[in-house]
N, C-alpha and C positions, 0 to 999 in steps of 0.2 A: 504494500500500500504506500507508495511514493506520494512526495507531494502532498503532504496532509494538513488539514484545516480544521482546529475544532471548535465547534459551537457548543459551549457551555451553562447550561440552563442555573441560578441563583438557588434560588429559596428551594427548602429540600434536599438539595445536590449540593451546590457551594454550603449552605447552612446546612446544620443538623436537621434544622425544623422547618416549616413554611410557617414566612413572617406575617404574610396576612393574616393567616389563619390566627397566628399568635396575637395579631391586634383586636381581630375582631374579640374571640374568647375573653379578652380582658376589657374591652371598652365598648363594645356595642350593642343593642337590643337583643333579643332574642332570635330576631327576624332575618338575619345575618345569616343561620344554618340553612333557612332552607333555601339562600339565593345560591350558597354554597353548593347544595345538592345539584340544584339545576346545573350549577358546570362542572360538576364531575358526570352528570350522567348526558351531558352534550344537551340539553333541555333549552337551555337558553345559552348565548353566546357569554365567551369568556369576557367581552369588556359589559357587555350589560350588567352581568352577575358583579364583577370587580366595582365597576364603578357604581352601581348601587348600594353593594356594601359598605362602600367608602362613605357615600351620601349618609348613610346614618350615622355617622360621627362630625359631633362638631369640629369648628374649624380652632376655636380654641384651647383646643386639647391635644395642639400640634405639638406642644413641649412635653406634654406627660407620655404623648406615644413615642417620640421621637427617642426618650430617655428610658424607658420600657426595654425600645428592641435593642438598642445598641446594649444596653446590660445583660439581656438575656439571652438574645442570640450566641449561637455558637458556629465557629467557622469548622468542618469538617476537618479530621484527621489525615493529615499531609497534602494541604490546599499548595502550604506554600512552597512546600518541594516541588510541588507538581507544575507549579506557574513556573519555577527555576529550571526543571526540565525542558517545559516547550520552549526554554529562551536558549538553555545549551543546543538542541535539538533545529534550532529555528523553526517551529511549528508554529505559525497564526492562531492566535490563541482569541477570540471574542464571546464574551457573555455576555448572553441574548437571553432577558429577566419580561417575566409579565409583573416584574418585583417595580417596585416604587422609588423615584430617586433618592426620598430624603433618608431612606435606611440602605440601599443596595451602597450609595457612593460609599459614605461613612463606612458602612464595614468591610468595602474592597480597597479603604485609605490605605496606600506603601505596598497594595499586594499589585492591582493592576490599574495601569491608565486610567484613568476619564476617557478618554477618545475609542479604548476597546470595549466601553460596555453602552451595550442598549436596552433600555429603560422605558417605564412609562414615569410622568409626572404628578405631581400632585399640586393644584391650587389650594392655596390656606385662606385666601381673601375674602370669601363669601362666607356666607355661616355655618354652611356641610362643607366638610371637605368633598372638593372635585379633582377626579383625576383625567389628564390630561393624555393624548395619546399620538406622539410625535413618529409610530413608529407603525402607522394603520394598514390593513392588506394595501397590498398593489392587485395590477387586474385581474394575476392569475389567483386569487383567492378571493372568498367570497364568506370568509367562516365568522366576520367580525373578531377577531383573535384580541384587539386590543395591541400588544404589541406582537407583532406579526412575524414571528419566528420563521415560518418559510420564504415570506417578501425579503427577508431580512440577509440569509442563504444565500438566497439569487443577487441581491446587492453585493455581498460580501465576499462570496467565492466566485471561483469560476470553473468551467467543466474539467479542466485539467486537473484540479485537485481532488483528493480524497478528503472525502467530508466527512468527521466522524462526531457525532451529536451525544452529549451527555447527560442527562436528566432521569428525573423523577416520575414525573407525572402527565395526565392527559394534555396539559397543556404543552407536551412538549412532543406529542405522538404525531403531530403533521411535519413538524421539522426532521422526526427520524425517519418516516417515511422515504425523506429525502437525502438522508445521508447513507453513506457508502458501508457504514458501521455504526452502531449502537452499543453506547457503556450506559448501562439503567440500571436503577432497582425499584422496590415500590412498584406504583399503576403501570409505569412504564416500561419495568421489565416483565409486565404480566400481558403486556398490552404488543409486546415486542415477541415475547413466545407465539401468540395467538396469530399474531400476521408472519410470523416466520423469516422476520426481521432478521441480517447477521449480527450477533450481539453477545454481549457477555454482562454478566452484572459486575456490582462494585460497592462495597461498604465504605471504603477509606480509599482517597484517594492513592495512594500507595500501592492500592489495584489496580487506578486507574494506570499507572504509571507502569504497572506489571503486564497489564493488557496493551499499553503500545510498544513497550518492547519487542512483546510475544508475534505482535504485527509487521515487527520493524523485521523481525525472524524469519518471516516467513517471506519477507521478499529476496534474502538472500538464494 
């Protein structure tokens, strides 16, 4: 697998936990779970579901959440080897997050660029928090994705590359679809079995980094 390119999915995958998930659980209505349901089970689109959830929290409560995730988020077990390997390696490395700027930057501070990672936004200036979506399908998709993981692909690579996609969850299962390889676990390594995805799981990055070797191997 020459020429390789990875797209890196945030919350769940770079973090231990998904930080949504984490803000709603502590600061939102009850109403929250079942917008959640509807995008795991594909019912409603991933930015309707996201950015509704977000609408039920005030926009004042930008400091209490903000001071929340960065305490209790956790960055997975050998992130930062792994970003030190694709730079010995020269592998293009971008995470591509349906995660939110004001906790993805902060907790990727001294690990990777600003200019490699793509995000959705969040507005504090109105009463509900709104979030912002700089990063919407283009024309080959139609899924409302919010940030648009496989528009995002086609921007960012090109056919010569091997494209190998990292994540967690359904929000990441159109971008695998389109990559050349699959490192998952969770929804996305059950969702990767089921389409017969090439792929291998991963608990710690330290697999992930065992799994491109194993790749690096086989093109000898």
């Amino acid at each position: 697998m020459k020429n390789k390119v990875i797209i890196c999915d945030f919350d769940g995958t770079i973090t231990e936990t998904d930080n949504i998930i984490a803000i709603m659980k502590k600061f939102a209505p009850p109403e929250w779970d079942s917008l959640k349901n509807g995008v795991l089970s594909q019912e409603i689109s991933i930015r309707e579901g996201v950015g509704k959830m977000f609408q039920l929290l005030p926009s004042f409560k930008k400091n209490d959440i903000i001071d929340y995730i960065l305490e209790h988020a956790e960055i997975r077990t050998g992130f930062k080897d792994f970003v030190q390997y694709t730079k010995d390696k020269n592998i293009p490395l971008f995470i591509v997050s349906g995660g939110i700027d004001f906790f993805v930057y902060p907790l990727l501070k001294d690990l990777i660029d600003e200019d490699k990672i793509y995000c959705n936004r969040a507005n504090f200036t109105n009463e509900q928090i709104e979030i912002e979506w700089p990063y919407s399908c283009d024309d080959h998709c139609d899924n409302e994705c919010g940030c648009c993981k496989p528009s995002l692909i086609r921007k960012l690579t090109d056919k010569e590359q091997s494209k190998i996609v990292i994540g967690d969850s359904i929000t990441d299962l159109q971008a695998a679809k389109l990559g050349d390889f699959v490192i998952a676990r969770d929804l996305l390594l059950e969702k990767s079995k089921e389409l017969n995805l090439p792929h291998k799981p991963f608990t710690t990055f330290y697999d992930v980094i065992d799994i491109l070797e194993q790749l690096e191997e086989v093109e000898v």
